[in-house]
C-alpha positions in Angstrom: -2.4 -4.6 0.1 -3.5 -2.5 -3.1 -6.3 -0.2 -1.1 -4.7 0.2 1.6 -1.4 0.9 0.4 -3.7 3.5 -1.8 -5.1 4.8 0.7 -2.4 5.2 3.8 -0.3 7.0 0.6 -3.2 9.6 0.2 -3.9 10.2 3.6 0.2 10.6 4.6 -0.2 13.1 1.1 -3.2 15.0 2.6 -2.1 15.5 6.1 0.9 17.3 4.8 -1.2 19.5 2.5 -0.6 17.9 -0.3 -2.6 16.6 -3.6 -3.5 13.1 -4.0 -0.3 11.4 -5.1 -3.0 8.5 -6.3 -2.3 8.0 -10.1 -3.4 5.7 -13.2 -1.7 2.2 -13.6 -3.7 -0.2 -15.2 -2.3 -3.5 -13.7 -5.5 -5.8 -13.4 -4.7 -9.4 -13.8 -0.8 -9.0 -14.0 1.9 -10.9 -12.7 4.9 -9.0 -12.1 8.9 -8.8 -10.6 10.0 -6.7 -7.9 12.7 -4.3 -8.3 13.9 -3.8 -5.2 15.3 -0.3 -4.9 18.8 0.9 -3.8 17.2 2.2 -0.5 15.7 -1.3 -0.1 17.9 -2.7 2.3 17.2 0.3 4.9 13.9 -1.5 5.2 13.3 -4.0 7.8 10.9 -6.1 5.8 13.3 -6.2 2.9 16.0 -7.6 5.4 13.4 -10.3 6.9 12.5 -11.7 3.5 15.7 -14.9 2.5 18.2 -14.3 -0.1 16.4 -16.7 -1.7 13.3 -15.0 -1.7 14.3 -11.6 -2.9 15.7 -13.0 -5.8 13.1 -15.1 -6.5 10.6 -11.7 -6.1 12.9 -10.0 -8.5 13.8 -12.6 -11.4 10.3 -14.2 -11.3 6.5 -12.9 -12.1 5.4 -13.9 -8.3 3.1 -11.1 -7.5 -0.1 -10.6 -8.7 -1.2 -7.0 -9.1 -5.2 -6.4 -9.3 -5.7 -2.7 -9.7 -5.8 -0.3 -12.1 -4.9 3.1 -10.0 -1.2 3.6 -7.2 1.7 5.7 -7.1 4.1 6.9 -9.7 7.9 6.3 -8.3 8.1 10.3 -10.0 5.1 10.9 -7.7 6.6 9.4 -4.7 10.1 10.7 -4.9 8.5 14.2 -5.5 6.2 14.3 -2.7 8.0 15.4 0.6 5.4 13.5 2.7 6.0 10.0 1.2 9.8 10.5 0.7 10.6 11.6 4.0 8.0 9.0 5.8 8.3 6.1 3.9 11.0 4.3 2.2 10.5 3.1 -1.3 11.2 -1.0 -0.8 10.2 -1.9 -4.5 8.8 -1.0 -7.9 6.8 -2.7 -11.0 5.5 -1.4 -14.3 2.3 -1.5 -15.2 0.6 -2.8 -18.6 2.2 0.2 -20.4 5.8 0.2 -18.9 4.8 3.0 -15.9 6.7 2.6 -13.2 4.8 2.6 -9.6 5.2 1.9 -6.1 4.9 -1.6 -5.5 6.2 -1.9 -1.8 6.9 0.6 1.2 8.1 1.0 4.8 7.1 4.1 6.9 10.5 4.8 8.5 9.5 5.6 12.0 6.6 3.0 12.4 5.6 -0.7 12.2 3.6 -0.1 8.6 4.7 -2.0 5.4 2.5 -1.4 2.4 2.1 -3.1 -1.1 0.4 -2.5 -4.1 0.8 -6.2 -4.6 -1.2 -9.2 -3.7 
């Protein structure tokens, strides 16, 4: 969850000599919706969750977020180390409408991480 998904998006950053994509997104204490990107369904753990659920993920606040620091989407779509290793599953806005990385899948390998709790 939040730290590691932090941290396995610095570290993918850094190996590829890049800066710390790590950014400010006060979220502590909110619940929020998914939005599930237009690359979502590329992403096995987007195709493992039910109808059901997805919708329910995107029309409801189910996730509780409990940090105040992640990834910009800007950041992430910018950075050729997290676009071309990980898929962006999802997004959410944080307590002043920023947008950030809520959910990823590393293309290659069995890692899904989430900002979310």
């Amino acid at each position: 969850t939040c730290l590691g998904h932090e941290q396995i998006m610095r570290f993918t950053a850094a190996g590829a000599g890049e800066e710390n994509p790590i950014g400010h997104f006060p979220s502590h204490g909110q619940f929020l919706p998914l939005t599930f990107t237009a690359e979502a369904p590329q992403a096995s753990i987007y195709n493992f969750l039910s109808t059901d659920v997805r919708a329910n993920l995107a029309a409801s606040h189910l996730t509780i977020n409990l940090h105040k620091f992640g990834i910009g989407v800007k950041t992430f779509q910018q950075s050729k180390a997290l676009s071309s290793n990980f898929t962006l599953v999802a997004t959410s806005k944080d307590v002043n409408g920023k947008e950030f990385v809520a959910m990823a899948q590393h293309k290659h390998h069995p890692i899904v991480t989430a900002q979310f709790h």
